[in-house]
C-alpha positions, 0 to 999 in steps of 0.5 A: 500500500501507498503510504502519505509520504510517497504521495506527498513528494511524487505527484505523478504517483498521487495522479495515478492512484487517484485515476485508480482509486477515485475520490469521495467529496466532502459534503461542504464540496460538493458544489464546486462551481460556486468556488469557481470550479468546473462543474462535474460533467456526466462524461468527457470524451467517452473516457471519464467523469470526474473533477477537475484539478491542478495537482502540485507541479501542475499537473492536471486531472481529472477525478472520478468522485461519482462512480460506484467504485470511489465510494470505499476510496482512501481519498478524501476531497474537500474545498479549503475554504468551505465558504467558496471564497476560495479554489483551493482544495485538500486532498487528503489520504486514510485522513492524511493531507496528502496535497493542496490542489486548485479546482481548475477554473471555470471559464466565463463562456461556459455560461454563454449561447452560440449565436444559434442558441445552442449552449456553449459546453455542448459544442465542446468543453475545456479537458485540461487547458486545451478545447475538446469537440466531437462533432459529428452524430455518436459513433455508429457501433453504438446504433447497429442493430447488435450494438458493438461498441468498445466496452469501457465507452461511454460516448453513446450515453454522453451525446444529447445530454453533456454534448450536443448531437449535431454541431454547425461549422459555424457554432464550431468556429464561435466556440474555438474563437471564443475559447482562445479569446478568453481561455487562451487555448493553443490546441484544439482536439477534434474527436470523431467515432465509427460512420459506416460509409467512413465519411468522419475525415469528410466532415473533420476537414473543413473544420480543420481548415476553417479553424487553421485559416481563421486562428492559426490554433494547434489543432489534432484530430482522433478518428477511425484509420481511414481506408484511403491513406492519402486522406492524411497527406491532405489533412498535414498540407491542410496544416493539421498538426496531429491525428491520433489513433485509438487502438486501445488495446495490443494485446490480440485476444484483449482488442477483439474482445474489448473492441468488437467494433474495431476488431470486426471492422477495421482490425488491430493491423489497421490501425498500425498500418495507420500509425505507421503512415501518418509518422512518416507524413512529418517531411510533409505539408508546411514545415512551420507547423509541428506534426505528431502522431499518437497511438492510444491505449486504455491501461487496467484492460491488458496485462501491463507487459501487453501496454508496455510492448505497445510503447515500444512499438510506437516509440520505435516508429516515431509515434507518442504513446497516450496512455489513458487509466481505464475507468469503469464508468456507469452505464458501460458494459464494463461498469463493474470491472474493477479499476486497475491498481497503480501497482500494476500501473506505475511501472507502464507509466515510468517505462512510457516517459522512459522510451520517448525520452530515450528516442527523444520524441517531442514530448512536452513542448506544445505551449499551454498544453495540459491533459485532465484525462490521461497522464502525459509522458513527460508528467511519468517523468517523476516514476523515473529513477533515471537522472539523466533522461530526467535531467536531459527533460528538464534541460529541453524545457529551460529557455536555453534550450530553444534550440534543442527544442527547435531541432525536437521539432524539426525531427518531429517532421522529419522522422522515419521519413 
């Protein structure tokens, strides 16, 4: 068992644990809005339901407190400052204070309308400090006549009631410019699901051109892997600056079983050959703008050495690994399977900062860029006990080394090219 003080002096260790164990809210917290929190949406992005916070060394996460299994969790939360008059939060550990957190701050326009009337958040919402939009209608393995949709998934259940089912390009666009005006977002992540005639990359590209023609904003992409590979050479010259693919799962027999959809559709080769694709596009398209390819995985469904060998392959061709906790959300087919420990979990997340930091893919370097959702390489730094890719990371991020981080860049376009 983890004791107060490991967890007092390694926040990426307490941002695990809490993403595995949860959290209960204190009564006098838990209407974190009026002390300037976000309020606790149903689901994010299919993938989790939580709080919002700001661990020490900035850190952002996101804290299930509303699903059955932080009922018995050893974490406690409560506002500092039950009044509201404040954002700071304490999280305390078997009635231990552990931290002192920041409710992350709800932005003014997430009480605004669109100039059609449609609310804000329902067009898209802050997960962490960047802006997340699903745009089209919910992914169609959840809508077939025998529903085959990933497991753990809670998209089907979210859309109509956090997220609205259709999405104009023009209430986009307000949101996005509204969002960078006054959260001053710099990334902007457009997520889409299963279309039966793969007609998602249609509907992402013009809004990927309109968002970078009218705010020049980072923006990425997560969808299906397209059948037409050449669809991505136009989306990189569009200025696209990421696409990500969520295979979930390396294991074989775990995807196929997890993943129904995906497996029987697309298959787990698909989606690698995709990867494999879309790293090499970095020579391509406008050289000013930053190309990265992620392949996604869900860490607890999969023994831990599966998770591990899928870093590997990704980091070997150039890709960033994004590693997300799974999370038995209410609702899913999987709301009953126990979360992961961080004991099996610490040890893929100290490998996953580990492999990008030997092969020195650009980790860390997007400006004003942090994950609520997943634990990002670079924050796994602190599992490691490895001082010189820790130091050699830490170098990377001083202004001195914007030359290093330039030539990150430049390989980032450049690699397995």
């Amino acid at each position: 068992m983890l004791t107060a003080s490991q967890l007092i002096n390694n926040p990426a260790l307490l941002k695990l644990d809490l993403y595995c164990r949860g959290a209960r809210l204190n009564e006098d917290s838990t209407n974190v809005e009026s002390a300037g929190g976000r309020k606790v949406l149903r689901t994010r992005a299919g993938l989790g339901s939580g709080l919002e916070l700001i661990l020490p060394k900035e850190l952002w996460t996101n804290v299930p407190v509303v699903e059955e299994f932080t009922v018995n969790s050893p974490y406690d939360i409560g506002l500092v400052d039950p009044s509201g008059s404040s954002d700071a939060v304490r999280i305390r550990y078997h009635d231990v204070e552990v931290a002192i957190a920041r409710l992350s701050p709800r932005p003014g326009w997430y009480g605004k309308k669109t100039s059609t009337g449609r609310s804000m958040t329902s067009i898209g919402t802050l997960q962490g400090t960047y802006l997340g939009i699903y745009p089209g209608t919910v992914c169609q393995f959840w809508t077939r006549a025998k529903k085959e949709n990933c497991k753990f998934c809670s998209v089907g259940l979210n859309l109509g009631m956090d997220d609205a089912n259709e999405k104009t390009l023009d209430d986009i666009l307000e949101v996005v410019q509204t969002a960078r005006a006054e959260s001053k977002i710099t990334y902007v992540d457009l997520n889409a699901g299963h279309a039966e005639d793969e007609s998602y990359l249609d509907m992402l590209e013009p809004i990927v051109a309109r968002i970078k023609r009218e705010t020049g904003l980072l923006v990425g992409l997560q969808a299906p892997p397209h059948s037409d590979l050449s669809r991505y050479d136009r989306l990189r010259a569009l200025g696209l600056n990421r696409v990500s693919f969520c295979f979930e799962l390396f294991d074989r027999e775990c995807f196929e079983r997890v993943c129904p959809g995906k497996a029987n559709t697309y298959g787990l080769d698909r989606y690698l050959r995709a990867i494999e694709y879309c790293a090499k596009l970095g020579s391509k398209g406008p050289i000013s703008e930053p190309w990265v390819t992620n392949g996604e995985m869900i860490a607890g469904l999969e023994p831990p050495d599966a998770t591990i060998a899928g870093i590997d392959w990704l980091v070997e061709r150039g890709a960033v690994p994004t590693i997300c906790v799974f999370r038995p959300l209410r609702g899913t087919d999987y709301e009953n399977v126990p979360p992961p420990t961080v004991e099996e979990l610490a040890p893929v997340f100290k490998h996953l900062f580990e492999a990008c930091a030997r092969k020195r893919l650009p980790i860390g370097l997007a400006p004003n860029v942090h994950v609520s959702l997943v634990m990002l390489p670079e924050e796994a730094r602190f599992l490691s006990e490895d001082k010189s890719l820790r130091r050699a990371y830490a170098f990377w991020r001083t202004p001195r080394a914007a030359a290093a981080r330039a030539l990150l860049w430049a390989k980032a376009r450049a690699v397995s090219a």
